[in-house]
C-alpha positions, 0 to 999 in steps of 0.5 A: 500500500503507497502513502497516498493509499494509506492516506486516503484510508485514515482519512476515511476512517476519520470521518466515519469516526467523526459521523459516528460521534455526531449521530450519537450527540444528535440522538443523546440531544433528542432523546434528552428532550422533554418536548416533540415537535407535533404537527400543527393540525394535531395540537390542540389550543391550550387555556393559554394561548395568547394568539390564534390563527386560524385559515387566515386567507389574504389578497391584494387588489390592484389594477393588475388583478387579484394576487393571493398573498396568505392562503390557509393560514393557521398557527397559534402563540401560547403564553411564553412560547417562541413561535418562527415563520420561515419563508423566502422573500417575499412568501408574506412575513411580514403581510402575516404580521400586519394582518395579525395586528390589522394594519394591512391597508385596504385597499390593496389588501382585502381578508378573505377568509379566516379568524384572528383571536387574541386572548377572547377578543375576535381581532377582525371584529374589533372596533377602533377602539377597542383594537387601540386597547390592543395594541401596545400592551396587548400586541406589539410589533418591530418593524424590519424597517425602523424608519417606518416606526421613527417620526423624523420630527422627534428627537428619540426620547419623545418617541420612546417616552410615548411608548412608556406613557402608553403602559402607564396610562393602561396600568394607571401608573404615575411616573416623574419624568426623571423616573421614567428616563432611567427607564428608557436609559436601562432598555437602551442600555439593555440593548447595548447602546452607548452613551444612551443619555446623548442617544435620547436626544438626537433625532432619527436623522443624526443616528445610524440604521443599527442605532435607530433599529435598537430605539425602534425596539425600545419603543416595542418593548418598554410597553411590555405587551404581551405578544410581541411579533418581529420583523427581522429586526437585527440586533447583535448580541450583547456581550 
């Protein structure tokens, strides 16, 4: 046998070796899990579910025709559970999200057909406002864009400051101003943003994409909903 042959032999048995080693920590990892994954049609909606979607059908109406945007959705969020939407570009991500809080504009989207359901409230009939009661606490969602969240006329502490008045003002709590911008001060800095003090008072314009991405997601979270939907809202880890 020549090197190269007893070469090529080793290294075949390296990876098998190295195949073997992996399939037995993959079935160590599934076995070790306490939950298996269970078709959606096969679950059954638990006293605790926060969202509920069921044959959730959208179309967008132009001068071009009528395009099915959702066909047949249907999935359901229970309190506590990360629930992910996958799809390429353009499959209807984020046209799911606005559906679920009803922001679609229409036209050019028209539902037609499904049911939404947040806690006991039918979402789709819901008046204006009480789907204002809703929002904010209730549901709330980061857009991909932050700019679309950002008015360019504010400086980031009236918008984040508006977010908090919102939980405020539904839990009936009272807060100095200095109380609340220590708050909007640990959420930035939650976030991993420097010097959120000078952040605080610097307009959209005057911040980066990634620094106007994290007071989007402040304005989100400080108003602790209960179910939050994202966008793809890209943050690095904070380390």
């Amino acid at each position: 046998m020549t090197d190269t042959q007893r070469f090529d032999v080793l290294s075949k048995l390296g990876v098998n070796k190295k195949r073997k080693m992996l399939t037995s920590e993959i079935t160590q990892i599934a076995k070790s899990e306490e939950q298996v994954a269970v078709p959606l049609n096969a679950r059954n909606v638990s006293k605790e579910t926060l969202l509920e979607v069921v044959n959730l059908s959208v179309d967008f109406v132009t001068i071009d025709g009528r395009t099915r945007v959702l066909n047949d959705v249907s999935f359901h969020v229970d309190q506590g559970e990360f629930v992910g939407i996958v799809g390429e570009s353009g499959s209807g991500k984020t046209t799911l999200g606005l559906a679920v809080l009803r922001l679609l504009d229409s036209p050019p989207a028209h539902v037609v057909s499904g049911k939404i359901r947040f806690e006991d409230k039918e979402v789709m009939k819901l008046t204006n406002s009480h789907l204002a009661e809703v929002r904010g606490t209730g549901m709330n969602m980061i857009f991909q864009e932050s700019l679309i969240s950002l008015n360019p006329v504010y400086r980031a502490e009236s918008q984040i400051k508006e977010s908090l008045d919102v939980v405020n003002n539904a839990r009936k709590i009272l807060e100095t101003d200095g109380e609340r911008r220590k708050k909007m001060i640990r959420v930035l800095n939650d976030l991993c943003l420097d010097q959120p003090e000078l952040v605080l008072k610097k307009y959209p314009h005057e911040l980066s994409g990634g620094m106007r991405q994290r007071i989007a997601i402040a304005m989100s979270i400080i108003e602790e909903p209960k179910l939050l939907i994202l966008d793809e809202p890209v943050v690095r880890d904070c380390v």
